[in-house]
C-alpha positions in Angstrom: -23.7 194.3 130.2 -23.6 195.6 126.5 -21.1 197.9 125.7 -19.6 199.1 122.2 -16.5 198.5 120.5 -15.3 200.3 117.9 -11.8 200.4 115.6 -10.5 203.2 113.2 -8.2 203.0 110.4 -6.3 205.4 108.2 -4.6 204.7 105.2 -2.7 207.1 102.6 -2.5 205.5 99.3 -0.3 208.5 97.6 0.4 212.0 98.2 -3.0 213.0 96.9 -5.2 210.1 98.0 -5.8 208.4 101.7 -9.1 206.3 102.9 -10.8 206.4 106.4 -12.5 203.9 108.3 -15.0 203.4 111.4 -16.5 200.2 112.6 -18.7 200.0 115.8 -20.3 196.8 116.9 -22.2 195.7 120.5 -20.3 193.4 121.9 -23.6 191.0 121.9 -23.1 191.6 118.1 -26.4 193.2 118.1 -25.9 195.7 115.9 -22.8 197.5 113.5 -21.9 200.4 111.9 -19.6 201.0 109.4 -18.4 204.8 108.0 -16.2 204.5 105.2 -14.7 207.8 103.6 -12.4 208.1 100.3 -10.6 211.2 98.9 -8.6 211.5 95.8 -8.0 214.9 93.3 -11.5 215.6 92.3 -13.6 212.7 94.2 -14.9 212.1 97.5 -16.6 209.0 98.5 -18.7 208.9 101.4 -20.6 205.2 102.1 -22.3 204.5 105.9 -23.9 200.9 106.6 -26.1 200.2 109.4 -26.7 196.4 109.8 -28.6 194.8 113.0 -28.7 190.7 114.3 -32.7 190.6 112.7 -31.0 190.6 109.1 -31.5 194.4 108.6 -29.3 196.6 106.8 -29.3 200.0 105.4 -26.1 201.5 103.4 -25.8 205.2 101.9 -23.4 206.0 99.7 -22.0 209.5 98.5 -19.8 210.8 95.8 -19.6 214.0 94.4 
């Protein structure tokens, strides 16, 4: 049977800036996906990444 894992982390780097995180796999490692978000005064960084066993991956990334 194939199920999913995932794991989450937060992390504040000061009062005004903290990261996120998001990382699914298949436990036959079939598959992952990775949501990263930043914030900081004035920037937000958004990046998702899509990977799979056959050697494909995808990423999208944004900032504004």
């Amino acid at each position: 049977m194939n199920a999913i894992k995932q794991h989450a982390t937060f992390r504040r780097f000061s009062k005004e800036s903290s990261a996120a995180t998001l990382h699914a796999t298949d436990t036959k490692q079939q598959a992952s996906l990775s949501l990263v978000a930043y914030r900081e005064p004035g920037k937000e960084l958004l990046m998702l990444f899509i990977n799979s066993s056959e050697r494909q991956s995808a990423s999208v990334a944004a900032y504004y």
